[in-house]
C-alpha positions as a LaTeX table, in Angstrom:
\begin{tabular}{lrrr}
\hline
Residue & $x$ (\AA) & $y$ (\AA) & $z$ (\AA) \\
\hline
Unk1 & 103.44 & 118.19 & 110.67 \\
Unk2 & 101.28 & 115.85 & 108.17 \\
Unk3 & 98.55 & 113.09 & 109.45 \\
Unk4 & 97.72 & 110.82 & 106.78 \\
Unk5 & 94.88 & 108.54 & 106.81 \\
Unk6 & 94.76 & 105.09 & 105.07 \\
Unk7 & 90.96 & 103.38 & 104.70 \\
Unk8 & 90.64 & 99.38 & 105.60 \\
Unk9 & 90.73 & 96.84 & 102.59 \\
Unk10 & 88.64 & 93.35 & 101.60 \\
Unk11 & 91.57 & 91.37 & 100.31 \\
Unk12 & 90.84 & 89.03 & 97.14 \\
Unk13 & 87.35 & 89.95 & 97.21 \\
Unk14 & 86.35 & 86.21 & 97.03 \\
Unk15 & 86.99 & 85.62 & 93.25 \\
Unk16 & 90.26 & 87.30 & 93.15 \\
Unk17 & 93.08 & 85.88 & 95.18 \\
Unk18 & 95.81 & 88.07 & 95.62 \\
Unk19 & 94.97 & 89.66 & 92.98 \\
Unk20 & 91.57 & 91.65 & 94.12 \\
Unk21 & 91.54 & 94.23 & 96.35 \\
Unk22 & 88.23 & 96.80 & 97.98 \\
Unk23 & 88.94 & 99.68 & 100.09 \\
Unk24 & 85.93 & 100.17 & 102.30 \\
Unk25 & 84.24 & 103.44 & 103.96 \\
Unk26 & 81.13 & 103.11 & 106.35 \\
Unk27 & 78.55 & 104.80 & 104.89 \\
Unk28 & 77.85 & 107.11 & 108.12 \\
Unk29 & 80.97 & 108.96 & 106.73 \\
Unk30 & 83.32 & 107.46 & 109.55 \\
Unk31 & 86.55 & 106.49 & 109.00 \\
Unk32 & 88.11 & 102.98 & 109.23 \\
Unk33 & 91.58 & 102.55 & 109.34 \\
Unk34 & 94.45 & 103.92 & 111.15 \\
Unk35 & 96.21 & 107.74 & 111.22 \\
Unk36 & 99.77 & 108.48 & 111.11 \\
Unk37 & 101.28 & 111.93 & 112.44 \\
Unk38 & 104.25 & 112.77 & 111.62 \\
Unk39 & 106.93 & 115.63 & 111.93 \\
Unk40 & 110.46 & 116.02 & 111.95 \\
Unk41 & 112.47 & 115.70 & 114.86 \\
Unk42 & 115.94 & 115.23 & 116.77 \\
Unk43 & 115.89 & 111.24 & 116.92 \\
Unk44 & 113.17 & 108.65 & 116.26 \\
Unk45 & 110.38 & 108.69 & 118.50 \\
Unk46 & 107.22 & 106.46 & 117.96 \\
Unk47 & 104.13 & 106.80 & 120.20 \\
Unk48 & 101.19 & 104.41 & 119.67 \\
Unk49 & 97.45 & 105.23 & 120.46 \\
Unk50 & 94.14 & 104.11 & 119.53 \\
Unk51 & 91.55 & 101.32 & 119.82 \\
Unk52 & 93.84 & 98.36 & 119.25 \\
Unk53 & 97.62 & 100.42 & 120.17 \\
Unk54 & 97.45 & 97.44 & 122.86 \\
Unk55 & 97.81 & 94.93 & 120.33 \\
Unk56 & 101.24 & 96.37 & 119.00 \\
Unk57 & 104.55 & 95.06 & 119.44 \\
Unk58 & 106.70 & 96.25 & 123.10 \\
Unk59 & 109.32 & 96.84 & 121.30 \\
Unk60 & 109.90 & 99.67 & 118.75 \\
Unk61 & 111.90 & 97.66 & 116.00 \\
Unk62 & 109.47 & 95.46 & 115.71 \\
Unk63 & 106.43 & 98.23 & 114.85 \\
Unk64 & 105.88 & 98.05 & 110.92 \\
Unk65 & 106.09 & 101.84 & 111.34 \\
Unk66 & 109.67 & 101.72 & 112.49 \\
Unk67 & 110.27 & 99.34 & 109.65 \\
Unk68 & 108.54 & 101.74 & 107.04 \\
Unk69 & 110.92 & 104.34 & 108.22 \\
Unk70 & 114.06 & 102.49 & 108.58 \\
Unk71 & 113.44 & 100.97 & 104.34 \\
Unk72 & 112.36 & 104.57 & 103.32 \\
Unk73 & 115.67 & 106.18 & 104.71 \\
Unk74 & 117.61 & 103.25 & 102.94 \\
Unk75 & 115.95 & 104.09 & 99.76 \\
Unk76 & 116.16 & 107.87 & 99.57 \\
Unk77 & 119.78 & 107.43 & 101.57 \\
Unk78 & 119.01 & 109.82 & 104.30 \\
Unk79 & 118.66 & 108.50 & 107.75 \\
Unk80 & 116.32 & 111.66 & 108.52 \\
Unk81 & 114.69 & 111.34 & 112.55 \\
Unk82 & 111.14 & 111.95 & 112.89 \\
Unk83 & 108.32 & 111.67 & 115.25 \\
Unk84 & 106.08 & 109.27 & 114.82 \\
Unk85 & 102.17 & 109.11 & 116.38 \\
Unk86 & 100.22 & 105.76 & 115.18 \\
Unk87 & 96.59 & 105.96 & 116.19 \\
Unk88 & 96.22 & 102.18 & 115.31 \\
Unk89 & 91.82 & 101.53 & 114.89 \\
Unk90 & 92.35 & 98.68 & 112.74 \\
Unk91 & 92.87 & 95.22 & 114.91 \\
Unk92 & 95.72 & 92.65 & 113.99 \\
Unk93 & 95.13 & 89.75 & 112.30 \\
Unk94 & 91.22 & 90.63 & 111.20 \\
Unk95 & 91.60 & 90.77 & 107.12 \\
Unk96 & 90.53 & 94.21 & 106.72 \\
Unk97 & 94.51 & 94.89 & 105.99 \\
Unk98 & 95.80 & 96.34 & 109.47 \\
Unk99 & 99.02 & 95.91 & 108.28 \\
Unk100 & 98.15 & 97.26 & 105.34 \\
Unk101 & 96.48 & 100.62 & 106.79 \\
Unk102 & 100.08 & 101.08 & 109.48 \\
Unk103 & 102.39 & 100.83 & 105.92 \\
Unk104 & 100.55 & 102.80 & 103.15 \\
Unk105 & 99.48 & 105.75 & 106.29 \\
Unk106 & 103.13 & 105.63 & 107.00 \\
Unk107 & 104.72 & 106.00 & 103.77 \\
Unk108 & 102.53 & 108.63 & 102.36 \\
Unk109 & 103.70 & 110.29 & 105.18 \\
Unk110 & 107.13 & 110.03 & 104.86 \\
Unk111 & 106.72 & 110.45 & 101.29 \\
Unk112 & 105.29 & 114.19 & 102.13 \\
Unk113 & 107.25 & 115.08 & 104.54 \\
Unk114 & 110.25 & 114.46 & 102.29 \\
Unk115 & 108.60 & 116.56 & 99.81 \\
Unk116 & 108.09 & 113.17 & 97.36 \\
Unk117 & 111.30 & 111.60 & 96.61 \\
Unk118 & 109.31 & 108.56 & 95.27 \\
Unk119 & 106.68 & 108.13 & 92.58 \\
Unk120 & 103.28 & 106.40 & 93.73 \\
Unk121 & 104.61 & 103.04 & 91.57 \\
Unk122 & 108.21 & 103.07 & 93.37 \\
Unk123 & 105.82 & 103.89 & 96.66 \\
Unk124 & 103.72 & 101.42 & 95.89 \\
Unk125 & 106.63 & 98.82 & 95.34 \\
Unk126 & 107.77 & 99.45 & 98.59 \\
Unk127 & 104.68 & 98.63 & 100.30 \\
Unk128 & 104.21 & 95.56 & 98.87 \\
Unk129 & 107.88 & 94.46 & 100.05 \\
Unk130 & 107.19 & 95.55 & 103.90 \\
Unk131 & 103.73 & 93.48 & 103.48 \\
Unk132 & 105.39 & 90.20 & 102.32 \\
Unk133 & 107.94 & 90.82 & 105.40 \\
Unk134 & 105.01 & 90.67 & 107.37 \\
Unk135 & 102.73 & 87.73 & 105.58 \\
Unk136 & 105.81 & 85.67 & 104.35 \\
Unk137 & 104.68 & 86.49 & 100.63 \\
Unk138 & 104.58 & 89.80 & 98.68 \\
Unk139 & 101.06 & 91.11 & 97.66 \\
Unk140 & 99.05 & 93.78 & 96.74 \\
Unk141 & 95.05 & 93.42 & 97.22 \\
Unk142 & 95.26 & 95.57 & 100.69 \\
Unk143 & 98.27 & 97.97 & 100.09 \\
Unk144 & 97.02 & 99.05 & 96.60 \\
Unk145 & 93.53 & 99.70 & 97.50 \\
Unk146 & 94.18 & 101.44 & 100.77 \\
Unk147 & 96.86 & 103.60 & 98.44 \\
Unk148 & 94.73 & 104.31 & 95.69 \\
Unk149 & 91.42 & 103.55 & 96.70 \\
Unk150 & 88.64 & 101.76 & 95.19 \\
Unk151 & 88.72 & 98.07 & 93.80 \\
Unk152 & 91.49 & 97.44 & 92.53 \\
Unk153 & 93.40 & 94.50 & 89.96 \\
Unk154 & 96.75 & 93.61 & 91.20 \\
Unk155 & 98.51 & 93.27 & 87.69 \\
Unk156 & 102.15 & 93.17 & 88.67 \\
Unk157 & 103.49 & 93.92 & 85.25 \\
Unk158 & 106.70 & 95.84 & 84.99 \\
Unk159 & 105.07 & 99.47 & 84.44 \\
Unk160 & 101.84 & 98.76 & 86.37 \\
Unk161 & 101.43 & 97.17 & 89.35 \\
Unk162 & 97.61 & 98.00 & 90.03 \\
Unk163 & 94.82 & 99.75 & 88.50 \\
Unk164 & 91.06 & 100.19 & 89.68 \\
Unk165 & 88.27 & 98.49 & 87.67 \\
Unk166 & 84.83 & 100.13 & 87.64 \\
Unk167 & 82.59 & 98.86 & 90.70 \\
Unk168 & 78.64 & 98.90 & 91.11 \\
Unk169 & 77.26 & 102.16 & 92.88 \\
Unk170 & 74.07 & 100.89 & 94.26 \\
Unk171 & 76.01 & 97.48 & 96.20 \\
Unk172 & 76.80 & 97.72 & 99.97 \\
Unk173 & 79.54 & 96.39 & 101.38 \\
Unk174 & 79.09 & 94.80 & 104.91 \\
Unk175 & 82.18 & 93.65 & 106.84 \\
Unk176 & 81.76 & 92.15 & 110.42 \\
Unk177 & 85.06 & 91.39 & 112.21 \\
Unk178 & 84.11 & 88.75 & 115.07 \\
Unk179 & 86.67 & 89.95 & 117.74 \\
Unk180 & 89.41 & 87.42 & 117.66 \\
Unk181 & 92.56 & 86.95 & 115.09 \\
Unk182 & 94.21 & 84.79 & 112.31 \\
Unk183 & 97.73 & 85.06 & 111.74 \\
Unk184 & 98.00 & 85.93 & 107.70 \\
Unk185 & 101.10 & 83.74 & 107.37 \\
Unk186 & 99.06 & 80.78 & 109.36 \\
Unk187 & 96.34 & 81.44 & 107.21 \\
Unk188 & 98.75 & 80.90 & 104.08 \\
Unk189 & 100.08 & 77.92 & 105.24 \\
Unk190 & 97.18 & 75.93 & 105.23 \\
Unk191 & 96.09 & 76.76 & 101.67 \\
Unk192 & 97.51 & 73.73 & 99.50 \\
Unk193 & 100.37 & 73.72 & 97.61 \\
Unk194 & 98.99 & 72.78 & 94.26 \\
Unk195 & 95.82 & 72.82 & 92.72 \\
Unk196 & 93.84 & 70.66 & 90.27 \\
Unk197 & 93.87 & 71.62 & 86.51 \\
Unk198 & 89.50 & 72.01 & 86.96 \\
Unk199 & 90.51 & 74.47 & 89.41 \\
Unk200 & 92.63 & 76.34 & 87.72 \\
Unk201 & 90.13 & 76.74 & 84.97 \\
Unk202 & 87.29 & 77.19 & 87.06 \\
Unk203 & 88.67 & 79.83 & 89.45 \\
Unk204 & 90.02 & 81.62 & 85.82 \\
Unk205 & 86.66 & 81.41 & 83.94 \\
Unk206 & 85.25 & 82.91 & 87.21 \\
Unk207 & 87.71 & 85.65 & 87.72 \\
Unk208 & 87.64 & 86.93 & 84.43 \\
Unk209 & 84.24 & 86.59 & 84.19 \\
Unk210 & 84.22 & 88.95 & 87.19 \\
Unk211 & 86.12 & 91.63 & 85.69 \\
Unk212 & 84.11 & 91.82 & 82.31 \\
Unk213 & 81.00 & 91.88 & 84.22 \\
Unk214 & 82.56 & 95.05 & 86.34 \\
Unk215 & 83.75 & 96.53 & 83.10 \\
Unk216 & 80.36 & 96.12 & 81.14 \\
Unk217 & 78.20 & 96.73 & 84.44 \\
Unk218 & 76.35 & 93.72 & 85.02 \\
Unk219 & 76.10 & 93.34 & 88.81 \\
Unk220 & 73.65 & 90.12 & 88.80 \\
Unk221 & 76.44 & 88.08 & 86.79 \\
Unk222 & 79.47 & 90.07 & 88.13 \\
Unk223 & 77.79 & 88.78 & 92.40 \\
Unk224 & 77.45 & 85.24 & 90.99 \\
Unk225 & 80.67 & 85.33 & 90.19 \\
Unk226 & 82.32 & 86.03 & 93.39 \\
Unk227 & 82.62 & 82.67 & 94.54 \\
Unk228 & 85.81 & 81.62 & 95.95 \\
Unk229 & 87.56 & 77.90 & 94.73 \\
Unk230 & 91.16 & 78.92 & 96.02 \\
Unk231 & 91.54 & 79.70 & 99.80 \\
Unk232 & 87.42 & 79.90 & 101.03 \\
Unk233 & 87.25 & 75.64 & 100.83 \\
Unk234 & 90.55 & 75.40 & 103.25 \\
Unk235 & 90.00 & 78.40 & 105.49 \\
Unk236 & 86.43 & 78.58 & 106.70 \\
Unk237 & 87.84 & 76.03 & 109.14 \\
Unk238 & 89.84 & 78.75 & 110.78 \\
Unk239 & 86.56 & 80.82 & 111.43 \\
Unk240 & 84.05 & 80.35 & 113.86 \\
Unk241 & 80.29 & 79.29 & 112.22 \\
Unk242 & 81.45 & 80.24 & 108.90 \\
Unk243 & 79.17 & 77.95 & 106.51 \\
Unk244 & 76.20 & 78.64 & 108.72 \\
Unk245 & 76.32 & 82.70 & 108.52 \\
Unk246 & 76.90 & 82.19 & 105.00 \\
Unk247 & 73.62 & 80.94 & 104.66 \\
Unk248 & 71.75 & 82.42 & 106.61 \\
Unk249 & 73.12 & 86.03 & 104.86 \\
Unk250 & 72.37 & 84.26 & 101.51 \\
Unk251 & 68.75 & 83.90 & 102.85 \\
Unk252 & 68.05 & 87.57 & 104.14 \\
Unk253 & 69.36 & 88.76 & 100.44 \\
Unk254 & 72.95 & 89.19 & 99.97 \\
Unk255 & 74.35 & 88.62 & 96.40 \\
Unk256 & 77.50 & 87.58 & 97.27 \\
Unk257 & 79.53 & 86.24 & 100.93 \\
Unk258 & 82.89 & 85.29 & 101.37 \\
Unk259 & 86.18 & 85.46 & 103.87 \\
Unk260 & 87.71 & 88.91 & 103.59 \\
Unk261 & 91.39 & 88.68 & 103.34 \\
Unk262 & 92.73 & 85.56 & 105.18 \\
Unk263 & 89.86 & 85.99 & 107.97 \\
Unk264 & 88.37 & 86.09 & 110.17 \\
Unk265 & 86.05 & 88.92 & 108.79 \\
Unk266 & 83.78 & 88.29 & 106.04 \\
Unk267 & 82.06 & 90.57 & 103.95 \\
Unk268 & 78.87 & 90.32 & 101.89 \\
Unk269 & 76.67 & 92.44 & 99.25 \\
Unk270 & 73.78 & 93.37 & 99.13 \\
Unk271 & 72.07 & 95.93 & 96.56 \\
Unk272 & 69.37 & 97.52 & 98.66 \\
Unk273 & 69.59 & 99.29 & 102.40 \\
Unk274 & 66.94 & 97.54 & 103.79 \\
Unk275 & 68.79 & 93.68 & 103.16 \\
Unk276 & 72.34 & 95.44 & 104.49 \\
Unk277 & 70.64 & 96.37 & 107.48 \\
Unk278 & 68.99 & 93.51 & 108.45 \\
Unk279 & 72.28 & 91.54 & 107.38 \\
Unk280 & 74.77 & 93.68 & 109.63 \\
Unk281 & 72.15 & 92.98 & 112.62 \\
Unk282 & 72.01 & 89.67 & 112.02 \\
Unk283 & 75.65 & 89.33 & 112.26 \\
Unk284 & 75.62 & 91.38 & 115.01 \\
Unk285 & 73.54 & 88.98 & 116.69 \\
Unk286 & 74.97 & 85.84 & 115.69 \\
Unk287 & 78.59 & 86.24 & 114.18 \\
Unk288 & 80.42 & 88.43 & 116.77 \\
Unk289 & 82.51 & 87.03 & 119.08 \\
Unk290 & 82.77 & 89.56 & 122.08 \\
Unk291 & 82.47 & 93.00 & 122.65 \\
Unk292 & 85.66 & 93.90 & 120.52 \\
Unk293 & 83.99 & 92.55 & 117.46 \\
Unk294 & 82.30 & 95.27 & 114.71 \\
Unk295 & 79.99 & 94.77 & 111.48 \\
Unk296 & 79.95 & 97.95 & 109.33 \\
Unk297 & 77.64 & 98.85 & 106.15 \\
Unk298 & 79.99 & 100.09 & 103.78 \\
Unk299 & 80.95 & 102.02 & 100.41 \\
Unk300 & 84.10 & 101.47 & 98.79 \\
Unk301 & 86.35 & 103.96 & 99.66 \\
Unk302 & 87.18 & 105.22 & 96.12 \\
Unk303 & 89.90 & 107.83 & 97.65 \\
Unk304 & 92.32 & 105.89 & 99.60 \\
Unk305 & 95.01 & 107.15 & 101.31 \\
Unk306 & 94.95 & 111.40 & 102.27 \\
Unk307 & 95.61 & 113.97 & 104.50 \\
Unk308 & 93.84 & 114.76 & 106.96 \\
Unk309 & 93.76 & 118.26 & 108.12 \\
\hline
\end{tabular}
């Protein structure tokens, strides 16, 4: 039997779409994301559990677990039955990459259990394929940080499809969820279909700006730079009071705010304990939703996917 844990994700980390990706770890030393359990057995069996198991599919087939098994067997051309145990934490639709956590906690799973027929790039590849099933285009920034921990540049070339970049020690993450869902593939559709030349430039100067500030550690510049030009303008309509937290974050301290993923969480950064804390009650206060909704203070995760056990 193996259990395999895969951490949450901030997709595009506001400067980077699709092509930035942050796995995250409250700082408490809990653990966000979901668990997969699995062993070998007579036929398929799948049993869901957990926080949000309600929000999963009736039917089997369509579980991203029993699609992750069915692709794997194709690959490795053994249709192998198992027993399957999701203990699904992360809620659907949030952008803290729930489908992200259910695929990568899957694989590695059935990855170990098949004593590694696949390398972590042909893994990897495979991930990203189920995820575009699921969003309606392939990408990386949640599956390859969840994997492999850590923030991490979705490069797509034809050795290397991600690789982490060096990230600032003393920043806190905080990520507040607000209870209710956006459909990832709604949340595409409404981004336009072309963009203006200044854009292009802008969001390029501003992304790469990003990275050499990460890679020569200057957090000031590398937070000023996190501003978001390609999907932020189109989809704070989709969340509730969106422009208004923003602010009022910016005012208590953070360094940086934007739309994890395609919402509705956001995350922001902050550089001291004292502003995280008063940020994640403020949003508390004023950003949640209902009772389902969370805020967490946060590391990145720098470990990604492992065993647990």
């Amino acid at each position: 039997m193996i259990k395999i844990y895969a951490p949450a994700s901030i997709g595009n980390v506001g400067v980077g779409f699709d092509i930035l990706g942050a796995a995250i770890i409250p700082i408490n030393g809990t653990l966000l994301g979901d668990f997969v359990t699995i062993k070998l057995s007579t036929k398929f069996k799948l049993v869901n559990k957990g926080i949000f198991s309600n929000q999963l599919p009736q039917n089997t087939q369509h579980n991203i677990v029993w699609k992750c098994w069915l692709k794997f067997c194709k690959i490795i051309k053994k249709n192998i039955s198992v027993s399957i145990t999701l203990e699904k934490n992360m809620p659907i639709g949030s952008g803290l990459g729930s489908s992200a956590c259910s695929i990568v906690a899957t694989l590695v799973a059935m990855n170990e259990i098949f004593n590694k027929p696949l390398n972590s790039n042909e893994l990897l590849l495979l991930m990203g394929e189920i995820e575009g099933e699921i969003s309606g285009s392939i990408h990386y920034d949640n599956v390859s940080p969840s994997y492999l921990g850590g923030l991490q540049l979705i490069l797509e070339d034809s050795e290397v499809i991600s690789q982490k970049i060096p990230n600032f020690k003393n920043w806190f993450w905080i990520i507040a969820w607000p209870g209710i869902n956006i459909s990832t593939s709604e949340s595409r559709k409404i981004l336009p279909k072309k963009y203006t030349k200044e854009i292009c430039i802008k969001n390029s100067r501003y992304l790469s700006g990003f990275i050499h500030a990460s890679y020569s550690q200057q957090p000031n510049l590398a937070a000023r730079l996190m501003q978001d030009f390609i999907a932020e303008p189109y989809r704070m309509k989709l969340l509730p009071n969106f422009l208004n937290a923003k602010e009022h974050i910016k005012k208590i301290g953070a360094i940086s705010c934007g739309i994890s993923g395609s919402g509705p969480a956001i995350f922001s950064v902050a550089n001291n304990i004292c502003i995280a804390e008063k940020i994640s009650l403020w949003l508390k206060k004023n950003y949640l939703q209902n009772n389902t909704g969370f805020v967490h203070i946060c590391f990145l995760d720098l470990k990604g996917a492992r065993k647990i056990g």
